[in-house]
Backbone bond lengths (Angstrom), bond angles and torsions (degrees), N, CA, C in turn:
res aa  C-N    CA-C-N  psi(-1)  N-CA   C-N-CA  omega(-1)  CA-C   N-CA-C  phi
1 X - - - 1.451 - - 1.528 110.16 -
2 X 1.316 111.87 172.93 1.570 113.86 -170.65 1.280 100.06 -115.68
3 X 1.712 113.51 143.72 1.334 120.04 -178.26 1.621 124.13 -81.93
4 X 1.040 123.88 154.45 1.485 132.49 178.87 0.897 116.44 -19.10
5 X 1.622 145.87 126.02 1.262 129.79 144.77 1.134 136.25 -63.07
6 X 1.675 97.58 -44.20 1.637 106.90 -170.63 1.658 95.79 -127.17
7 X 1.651 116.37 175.13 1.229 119.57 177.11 1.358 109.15 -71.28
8 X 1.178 117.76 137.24 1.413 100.33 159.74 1.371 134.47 -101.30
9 X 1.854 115.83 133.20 1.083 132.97 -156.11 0.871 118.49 -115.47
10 X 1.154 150.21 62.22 1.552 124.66 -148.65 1.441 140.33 -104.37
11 X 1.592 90.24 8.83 1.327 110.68 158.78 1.592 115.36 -82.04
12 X 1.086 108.32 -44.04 2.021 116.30 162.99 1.178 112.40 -37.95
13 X 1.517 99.70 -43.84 1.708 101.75 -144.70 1.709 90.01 -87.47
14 X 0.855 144.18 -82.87 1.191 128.56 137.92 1.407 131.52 61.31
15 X 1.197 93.16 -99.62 1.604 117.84 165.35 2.141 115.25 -63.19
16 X 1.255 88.99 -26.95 1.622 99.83 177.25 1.433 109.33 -67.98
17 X 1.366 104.07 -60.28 1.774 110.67 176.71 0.630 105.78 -53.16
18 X 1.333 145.96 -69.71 1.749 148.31 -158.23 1.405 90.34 -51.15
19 X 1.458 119.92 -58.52 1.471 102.69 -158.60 1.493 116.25 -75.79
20 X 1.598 111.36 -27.09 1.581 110.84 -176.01 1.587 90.33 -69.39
21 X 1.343 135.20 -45.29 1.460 118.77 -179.77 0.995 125.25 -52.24
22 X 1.105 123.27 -60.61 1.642 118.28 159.47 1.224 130.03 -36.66
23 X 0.778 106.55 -57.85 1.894 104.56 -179.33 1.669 95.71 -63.83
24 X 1.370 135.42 -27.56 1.626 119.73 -177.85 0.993 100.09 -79.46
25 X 1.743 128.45 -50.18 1.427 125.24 -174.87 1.790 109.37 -59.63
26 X 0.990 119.09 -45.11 1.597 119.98 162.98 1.545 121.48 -47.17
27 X 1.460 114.53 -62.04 1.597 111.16 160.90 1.369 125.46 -10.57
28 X 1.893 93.39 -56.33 1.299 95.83 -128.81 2.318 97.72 -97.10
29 X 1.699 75.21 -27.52 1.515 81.97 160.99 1.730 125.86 -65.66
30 X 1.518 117.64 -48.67 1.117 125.38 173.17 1.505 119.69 -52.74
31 X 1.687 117.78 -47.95 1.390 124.41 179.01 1.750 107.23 -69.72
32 X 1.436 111.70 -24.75 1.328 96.93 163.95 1.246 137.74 -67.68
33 X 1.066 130.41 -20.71 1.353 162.40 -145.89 2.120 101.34 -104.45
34 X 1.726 102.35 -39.67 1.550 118.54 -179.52 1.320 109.65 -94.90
35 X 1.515 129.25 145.59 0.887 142.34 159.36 1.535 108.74 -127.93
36 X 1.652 123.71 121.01 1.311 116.60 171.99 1.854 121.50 -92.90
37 X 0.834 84.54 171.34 1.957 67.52 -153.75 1.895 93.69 -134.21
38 X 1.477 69.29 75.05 1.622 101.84 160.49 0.987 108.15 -141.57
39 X 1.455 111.45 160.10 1.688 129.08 -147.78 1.554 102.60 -117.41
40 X 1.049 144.72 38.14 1.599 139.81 -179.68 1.645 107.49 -20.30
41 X 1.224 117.79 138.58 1.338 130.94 159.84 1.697 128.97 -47.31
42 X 1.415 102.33 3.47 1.674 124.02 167.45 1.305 138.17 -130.98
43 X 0.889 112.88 177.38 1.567 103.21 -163.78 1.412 114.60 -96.44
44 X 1.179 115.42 75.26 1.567 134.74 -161.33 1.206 114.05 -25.79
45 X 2.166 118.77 -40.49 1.481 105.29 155.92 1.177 144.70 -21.13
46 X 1.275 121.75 -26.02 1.293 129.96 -153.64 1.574 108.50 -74.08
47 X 2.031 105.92 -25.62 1.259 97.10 175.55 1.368 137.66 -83.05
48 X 1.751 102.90 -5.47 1.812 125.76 146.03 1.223 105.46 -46.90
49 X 0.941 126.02 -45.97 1.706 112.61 -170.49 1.609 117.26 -99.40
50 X 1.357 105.29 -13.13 1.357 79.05 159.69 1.668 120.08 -111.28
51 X 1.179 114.30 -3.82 1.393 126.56 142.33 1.865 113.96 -18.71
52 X 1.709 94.13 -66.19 1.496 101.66 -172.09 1.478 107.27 -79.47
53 X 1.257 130.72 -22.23 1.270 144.27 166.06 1.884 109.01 -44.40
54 X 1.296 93.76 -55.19 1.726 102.52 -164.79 1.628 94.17 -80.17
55 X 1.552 118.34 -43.94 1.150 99.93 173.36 1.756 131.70 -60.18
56 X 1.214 108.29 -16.77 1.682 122.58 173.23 1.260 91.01 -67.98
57 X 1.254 133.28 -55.22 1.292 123.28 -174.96 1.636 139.36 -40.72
58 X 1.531 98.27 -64.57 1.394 120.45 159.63 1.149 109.61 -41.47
59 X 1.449 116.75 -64.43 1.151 96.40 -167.30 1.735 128.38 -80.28
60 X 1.530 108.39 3.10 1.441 112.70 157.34 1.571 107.88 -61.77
61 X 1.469 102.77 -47.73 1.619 115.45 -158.34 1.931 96.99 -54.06
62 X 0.984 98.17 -61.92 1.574 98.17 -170.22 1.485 119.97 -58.65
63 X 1.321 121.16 -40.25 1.666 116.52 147.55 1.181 123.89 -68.11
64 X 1.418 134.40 14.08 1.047 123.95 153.40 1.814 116.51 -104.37
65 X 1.506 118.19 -15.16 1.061 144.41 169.98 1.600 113.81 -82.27
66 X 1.642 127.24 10.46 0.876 126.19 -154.54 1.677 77.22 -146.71
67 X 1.125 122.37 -45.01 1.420 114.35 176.44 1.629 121.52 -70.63
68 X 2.002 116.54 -36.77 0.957 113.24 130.70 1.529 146.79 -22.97
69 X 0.790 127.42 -41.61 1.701 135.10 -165.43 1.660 104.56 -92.23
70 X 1.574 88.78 -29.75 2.123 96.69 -177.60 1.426 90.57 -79.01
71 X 1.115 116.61 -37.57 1.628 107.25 -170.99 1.610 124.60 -94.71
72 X 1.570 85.88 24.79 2.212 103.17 177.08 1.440 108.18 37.95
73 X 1.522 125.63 45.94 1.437 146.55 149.41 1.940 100.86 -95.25
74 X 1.354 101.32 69.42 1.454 107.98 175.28 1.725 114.04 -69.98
75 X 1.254 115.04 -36.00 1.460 106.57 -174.52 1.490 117.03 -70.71
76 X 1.707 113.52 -40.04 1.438 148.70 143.68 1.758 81.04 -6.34
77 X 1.520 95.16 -89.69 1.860 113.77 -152.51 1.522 92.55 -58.97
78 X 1.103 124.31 -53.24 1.789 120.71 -175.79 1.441 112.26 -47.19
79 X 1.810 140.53 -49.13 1.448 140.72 130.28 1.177 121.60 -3.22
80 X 1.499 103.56 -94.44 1.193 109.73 176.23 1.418 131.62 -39.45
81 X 1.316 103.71 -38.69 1.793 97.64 169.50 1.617 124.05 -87.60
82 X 1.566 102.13 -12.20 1.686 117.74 175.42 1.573 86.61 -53.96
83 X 1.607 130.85 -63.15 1.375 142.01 -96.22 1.812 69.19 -108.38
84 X 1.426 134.94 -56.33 1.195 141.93 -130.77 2.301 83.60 -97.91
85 X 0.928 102.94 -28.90 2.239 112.62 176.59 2.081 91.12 -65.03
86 X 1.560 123.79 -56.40 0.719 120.82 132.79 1.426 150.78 67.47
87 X 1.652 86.00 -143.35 1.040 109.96 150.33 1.615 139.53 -67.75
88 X 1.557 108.07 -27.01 1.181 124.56 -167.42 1.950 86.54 -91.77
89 X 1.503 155.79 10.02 0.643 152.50 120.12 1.497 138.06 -60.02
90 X 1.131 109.24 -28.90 1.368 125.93 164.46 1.429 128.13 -60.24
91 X 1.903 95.47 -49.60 1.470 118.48 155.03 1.970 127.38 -39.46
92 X 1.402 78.98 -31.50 1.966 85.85 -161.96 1.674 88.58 -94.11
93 X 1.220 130.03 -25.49 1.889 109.32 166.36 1.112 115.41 -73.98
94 X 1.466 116.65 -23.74 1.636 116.77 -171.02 1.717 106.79 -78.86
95 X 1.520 102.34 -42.26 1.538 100.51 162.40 1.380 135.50 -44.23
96 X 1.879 96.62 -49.92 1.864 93.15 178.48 1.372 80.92 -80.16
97 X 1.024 171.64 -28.92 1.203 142.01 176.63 1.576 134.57 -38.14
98 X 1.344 85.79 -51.84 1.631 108.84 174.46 1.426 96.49 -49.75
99 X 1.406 122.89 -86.44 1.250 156.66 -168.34 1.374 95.43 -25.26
100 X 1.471 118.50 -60.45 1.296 114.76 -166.66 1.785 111.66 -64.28
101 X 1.168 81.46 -59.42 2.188 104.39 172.19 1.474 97.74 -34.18
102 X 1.634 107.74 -82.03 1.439 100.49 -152.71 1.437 115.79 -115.03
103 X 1.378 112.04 14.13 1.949 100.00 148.49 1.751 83.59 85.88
104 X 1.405 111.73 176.68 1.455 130.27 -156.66 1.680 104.78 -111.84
105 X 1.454 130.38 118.56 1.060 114.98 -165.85 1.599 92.17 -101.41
106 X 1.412 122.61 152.39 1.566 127.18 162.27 1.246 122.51 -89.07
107 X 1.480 120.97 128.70 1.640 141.80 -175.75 1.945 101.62 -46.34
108 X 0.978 129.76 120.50 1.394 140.10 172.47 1.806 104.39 91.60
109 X 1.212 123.56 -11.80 1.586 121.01 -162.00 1.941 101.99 -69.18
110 X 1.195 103.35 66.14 1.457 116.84 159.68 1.339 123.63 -2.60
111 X 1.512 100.52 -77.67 1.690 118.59 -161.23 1.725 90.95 -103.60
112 X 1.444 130.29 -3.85 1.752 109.34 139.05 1.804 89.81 100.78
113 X 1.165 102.11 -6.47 1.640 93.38 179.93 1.390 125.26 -65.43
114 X 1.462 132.81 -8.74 1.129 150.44 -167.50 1.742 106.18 54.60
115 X 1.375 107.81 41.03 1.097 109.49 154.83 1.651 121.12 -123.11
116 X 1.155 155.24 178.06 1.519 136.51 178.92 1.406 96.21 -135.61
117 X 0.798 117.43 93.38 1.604 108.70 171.33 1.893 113.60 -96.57
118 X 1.648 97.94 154.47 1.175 103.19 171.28 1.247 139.44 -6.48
119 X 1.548 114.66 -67.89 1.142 114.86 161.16 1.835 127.87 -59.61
120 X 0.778 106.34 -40.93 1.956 112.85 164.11 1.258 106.82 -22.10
121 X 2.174 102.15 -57.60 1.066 86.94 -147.08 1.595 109.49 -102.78
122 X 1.286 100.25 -0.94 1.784 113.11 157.74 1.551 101.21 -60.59
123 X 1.308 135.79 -44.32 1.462 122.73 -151.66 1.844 93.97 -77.16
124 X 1.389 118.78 -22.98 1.418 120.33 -146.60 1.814 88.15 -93.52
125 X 1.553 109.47 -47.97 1.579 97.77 171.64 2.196 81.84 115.39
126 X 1.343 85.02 142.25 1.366 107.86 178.30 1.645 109.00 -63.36
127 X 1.478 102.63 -66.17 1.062 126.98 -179.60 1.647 116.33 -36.45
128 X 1.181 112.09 -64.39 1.564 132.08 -176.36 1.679 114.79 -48.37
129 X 1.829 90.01 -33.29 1.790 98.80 -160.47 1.764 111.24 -90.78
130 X 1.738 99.99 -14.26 1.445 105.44 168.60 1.711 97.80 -89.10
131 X 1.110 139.58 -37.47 1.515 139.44 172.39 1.438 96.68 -28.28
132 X 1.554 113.24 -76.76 0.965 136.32 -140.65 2.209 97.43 -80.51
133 X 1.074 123.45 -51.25 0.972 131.39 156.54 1.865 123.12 -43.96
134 X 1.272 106.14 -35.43 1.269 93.89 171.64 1.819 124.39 -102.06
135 X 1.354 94.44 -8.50 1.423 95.17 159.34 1.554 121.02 -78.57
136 X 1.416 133.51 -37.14 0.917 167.28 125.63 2.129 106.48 -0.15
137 X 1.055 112.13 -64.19 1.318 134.33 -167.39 1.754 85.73 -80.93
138 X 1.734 142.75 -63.96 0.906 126.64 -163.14 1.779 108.14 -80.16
139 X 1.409 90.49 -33.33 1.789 77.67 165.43 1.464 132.65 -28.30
140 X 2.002 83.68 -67.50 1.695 95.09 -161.40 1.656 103.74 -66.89
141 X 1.488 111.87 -32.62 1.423 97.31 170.32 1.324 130.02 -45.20
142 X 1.610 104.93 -76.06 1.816 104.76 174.29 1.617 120.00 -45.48
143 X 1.168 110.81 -11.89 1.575 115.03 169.35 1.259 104.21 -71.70
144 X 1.315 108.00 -59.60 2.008 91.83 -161.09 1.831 93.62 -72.71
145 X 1.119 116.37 -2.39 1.932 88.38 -172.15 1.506 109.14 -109.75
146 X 1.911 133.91 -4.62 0.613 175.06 52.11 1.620 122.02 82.14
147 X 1.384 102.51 -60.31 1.083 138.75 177.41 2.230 101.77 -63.24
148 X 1.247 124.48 -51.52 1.356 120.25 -170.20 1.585 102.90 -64.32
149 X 1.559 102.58 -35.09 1.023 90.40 -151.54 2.188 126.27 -88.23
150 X 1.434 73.57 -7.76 1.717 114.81 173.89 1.386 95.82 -54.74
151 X 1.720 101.37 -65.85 2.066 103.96 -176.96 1.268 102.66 -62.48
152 X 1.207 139.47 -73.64 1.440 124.81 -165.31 1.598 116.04 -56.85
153 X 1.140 117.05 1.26 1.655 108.37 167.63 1.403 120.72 -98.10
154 X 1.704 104.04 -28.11 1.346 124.19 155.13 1.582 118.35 -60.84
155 X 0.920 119.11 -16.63 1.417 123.61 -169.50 1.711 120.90 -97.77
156 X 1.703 85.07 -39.73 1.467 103.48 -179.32 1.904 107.38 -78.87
157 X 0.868 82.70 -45.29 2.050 99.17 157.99 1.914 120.86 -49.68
158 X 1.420 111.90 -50.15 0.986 101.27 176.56 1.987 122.25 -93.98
159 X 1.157 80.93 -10.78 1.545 87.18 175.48 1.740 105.63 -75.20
160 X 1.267 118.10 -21.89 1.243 125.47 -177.42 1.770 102.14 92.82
161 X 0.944 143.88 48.87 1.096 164.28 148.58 1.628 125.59 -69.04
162 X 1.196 97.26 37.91 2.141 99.95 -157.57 1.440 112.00 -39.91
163 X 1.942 103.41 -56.97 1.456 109.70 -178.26 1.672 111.71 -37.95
164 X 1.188 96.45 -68.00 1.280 98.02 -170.29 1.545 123.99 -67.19
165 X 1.400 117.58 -27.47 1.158 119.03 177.70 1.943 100.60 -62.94
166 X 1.654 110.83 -45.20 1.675 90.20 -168.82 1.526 110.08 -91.53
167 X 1.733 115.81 24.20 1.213 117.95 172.03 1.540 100.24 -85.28
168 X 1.684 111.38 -47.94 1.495 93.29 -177.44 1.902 119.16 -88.34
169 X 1.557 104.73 -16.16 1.550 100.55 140.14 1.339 125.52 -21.51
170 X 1.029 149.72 -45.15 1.687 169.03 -179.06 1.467 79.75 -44.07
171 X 1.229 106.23 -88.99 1.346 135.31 -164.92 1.282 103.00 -32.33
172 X 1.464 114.70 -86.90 1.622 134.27 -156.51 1.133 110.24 -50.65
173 X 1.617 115.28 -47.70 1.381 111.89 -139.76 1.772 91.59 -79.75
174 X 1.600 128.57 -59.99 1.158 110.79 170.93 1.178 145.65 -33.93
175 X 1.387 116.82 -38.02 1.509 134.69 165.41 1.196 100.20 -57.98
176 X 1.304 146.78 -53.42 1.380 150.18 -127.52 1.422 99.39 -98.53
177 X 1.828 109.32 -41.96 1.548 114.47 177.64 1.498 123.61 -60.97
178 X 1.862 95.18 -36.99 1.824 107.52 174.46 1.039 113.86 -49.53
179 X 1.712 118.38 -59.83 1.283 128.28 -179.45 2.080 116.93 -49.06
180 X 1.246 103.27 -40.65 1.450 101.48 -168.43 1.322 92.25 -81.85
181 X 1.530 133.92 -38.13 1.450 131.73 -171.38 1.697 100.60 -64.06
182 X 1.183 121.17 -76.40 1.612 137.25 170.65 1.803 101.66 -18.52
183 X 1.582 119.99 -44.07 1.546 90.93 -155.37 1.064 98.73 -83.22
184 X 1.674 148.74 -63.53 1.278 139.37 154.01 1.624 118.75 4.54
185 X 0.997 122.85 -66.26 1.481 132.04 162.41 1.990 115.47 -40.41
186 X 1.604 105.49 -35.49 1.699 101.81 -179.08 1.188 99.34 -73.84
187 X 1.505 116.87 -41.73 1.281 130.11 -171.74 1.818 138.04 -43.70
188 X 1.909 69.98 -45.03 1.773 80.97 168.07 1.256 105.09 -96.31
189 X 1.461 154.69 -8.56 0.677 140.02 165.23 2.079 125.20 -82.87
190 X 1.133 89.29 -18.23 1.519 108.32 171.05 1.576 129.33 -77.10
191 X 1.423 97.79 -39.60 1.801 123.90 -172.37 1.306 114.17 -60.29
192 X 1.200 125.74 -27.99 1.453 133.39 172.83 1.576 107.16 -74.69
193 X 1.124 104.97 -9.84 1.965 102.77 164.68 1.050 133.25 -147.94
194 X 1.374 93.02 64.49 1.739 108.90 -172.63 1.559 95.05 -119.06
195 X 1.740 102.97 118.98 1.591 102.90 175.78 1.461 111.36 -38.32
């Protein structure tokens, strides 16, 4: 097994997560909510795609960090999940990025007006828009709750805490895969109607 990184505190640590969660889950709600309305010299999409890019990633990273760990290549799995904590940070500026840049596009809005009318949503199909809506809806959930549980598995991991780290492993890592698998998936289904 691999030795401690950090002390373990866990009354610190604790109080750290809660608060780094909050303030991301706050970010990320508030910056959704803003759009600044400036025009950059690029095509602000770009941070949809690499959004879905990083999320392809992760979620390679963690099945491959999961195949690691079965195969007692712990430092392997300790990397790989450093690399995939990350990345999946990188992801969350490029998001409020997006968000801020280019405003909220609506599922079926054709002609881009950010309105959906009737017909939109006849052309898009009933069927497709609850698909797409309910993947959509469990995403953003396990996203915002997602986030605590990432640090305390990271935490319990680097403190050298194995039991417990792959007790709440259970937990995280599936949730964590939905979420990275799922956003790629809004993406393509979203991208065709983004002003």
């Amino acid at each position: 097994m691999l030795e401690p990184v950090i002390v373990k505190n866990d009354k610190k640590a604790r109080w750290l997560i809660a608060i780094v969660s909050f303030v991301v889950f706050s970010a990320v709600v508030i910056m959704g909510r803003v759009k600044l309305n400036v025009h950059p010299d690029f095509d602000v999409r770009i941070f949809a795609v690499i959004n879905a890019v990083l999320n392809s990633v992760v979620a390679l990273l963690l099945i491959a960090a999961l195949i690691a760990v079965k195969q007692k290549k712990y430092l392997l799995h300790k990397r790989i999940m450093m690399t995939a904590l990350v990345l999946s940070v990188i992801f969350l500026l490029s998001y409020i990025a997006h968000h801020l840049l280019a405003g909220e596009a609506r599922f079926g809005d054709i002609n881009h007006d950010g309105i959906l009318s009737d017909e939109e949503k006849e052309a898009v199909g009933i069927k497709l828009r609850l698909v797409y809506y309910l993947i959509l809806s469990t995403h953003i959930f396990l996203a915002a709750i997602i986030l605590p549980f990432i640090l305390f598995t990271a935490y319990r991991g680097l403190t050298a805490e194995f039991s417990l780290h792959k007790e709440i492993a259970k937990i995280t890592w599936p949730l964590w895969l939905y979420v990275a698998i799922t956003g790629p998936i809004v993406y393509c289904m979203i991208s065709p109607y983004y002003p």
